[in-house]
N, C-alpha and C positions, 0 to 999 in steps of 0.2 A: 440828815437822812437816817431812818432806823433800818435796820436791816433785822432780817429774825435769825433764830438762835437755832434753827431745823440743820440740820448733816445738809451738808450736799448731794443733789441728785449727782447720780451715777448713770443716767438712762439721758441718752444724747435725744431720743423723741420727745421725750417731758421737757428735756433742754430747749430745743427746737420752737415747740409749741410756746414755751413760755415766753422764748424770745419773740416767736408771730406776735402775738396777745398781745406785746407793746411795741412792737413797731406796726403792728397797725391800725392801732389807736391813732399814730401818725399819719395816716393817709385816708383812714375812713371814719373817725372818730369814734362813737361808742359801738358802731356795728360789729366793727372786727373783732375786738374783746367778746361781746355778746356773743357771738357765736360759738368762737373759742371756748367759752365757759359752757353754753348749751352742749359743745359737745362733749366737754368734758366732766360735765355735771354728777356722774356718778362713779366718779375717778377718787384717788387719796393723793394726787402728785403735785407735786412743786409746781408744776401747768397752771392746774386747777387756780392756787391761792397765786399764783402769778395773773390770770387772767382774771381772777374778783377783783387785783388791787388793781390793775389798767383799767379796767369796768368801771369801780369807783373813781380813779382819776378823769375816765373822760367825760362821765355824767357830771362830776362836779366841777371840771373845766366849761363844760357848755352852762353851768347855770354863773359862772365868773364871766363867760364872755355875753350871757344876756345884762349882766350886772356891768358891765364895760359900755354896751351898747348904749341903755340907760345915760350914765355920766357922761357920752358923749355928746349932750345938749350944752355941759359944763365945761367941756374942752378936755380934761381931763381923762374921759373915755377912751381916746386913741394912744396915752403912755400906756394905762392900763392894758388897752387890750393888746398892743404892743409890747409891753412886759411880758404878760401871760404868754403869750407865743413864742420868746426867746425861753419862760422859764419852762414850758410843756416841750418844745424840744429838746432840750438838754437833758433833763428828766427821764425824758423816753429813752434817749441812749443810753443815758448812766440805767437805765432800768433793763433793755434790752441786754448788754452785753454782760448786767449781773446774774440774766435769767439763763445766759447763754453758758455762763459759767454754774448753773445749776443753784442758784442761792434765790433764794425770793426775797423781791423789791418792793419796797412800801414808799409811796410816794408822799413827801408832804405837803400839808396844807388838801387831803383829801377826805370828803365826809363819806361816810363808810355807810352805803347804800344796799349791797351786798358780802351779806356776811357766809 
């Protein structure tokens, strides 16, 4: 896991927000982040670069779970997408309660869609 080298937020809203942006990526997938980001698109905060990296995580989780879908002609599709799903939740927690603590979360194994 990388973590970046920024201060920690001191502002419990940027905290808050950042923590939305990844857990609900959990429950709505790339919507939630998207919006998050749109609304905070012309912001400088730990939010901000919290909700691109959820953004990029869930966009590049849905093109792994089309790539799972695929191999599931070969059997192998269902560990996969069955992996992917224990490791996208964990992730999201380990990510939410880093954002909760004001630190931005970079998730791995994500392609960077939005910079």
């Amino acid at each position: 896991m990388v973590y970046s080298k920024m201060k920690k937020s001191k502002n419990n809203n940027d905290n808050n927000l950042g923590m939305l942006s990844h857990l609900l990526g959990l429950f709505t997938g790339f919507i939630g982040p998207l919006i998050i980001f749109l609304m905070l698109k012309d912001s400088k905060g730990t939010a901000l670069q919290n909700a691109k990296n959820s953004l990029n995580f869930q966009i590049s989780l849905f093109i792994y779970y089309i790539i799972s879908a695929i191999l599931v002609f070969l059997i192998i599709g269902f560990f996969v997408a069955f992996s992917l799903w224990v490791f996208s939740v964990v992730t999201i927690i380990i990510g939410s309660v880093k954002a909760l603590n004001g630190e931005i979360y970079k998730y791995p194994l994500t392609i960077e869609f939005v910079k």
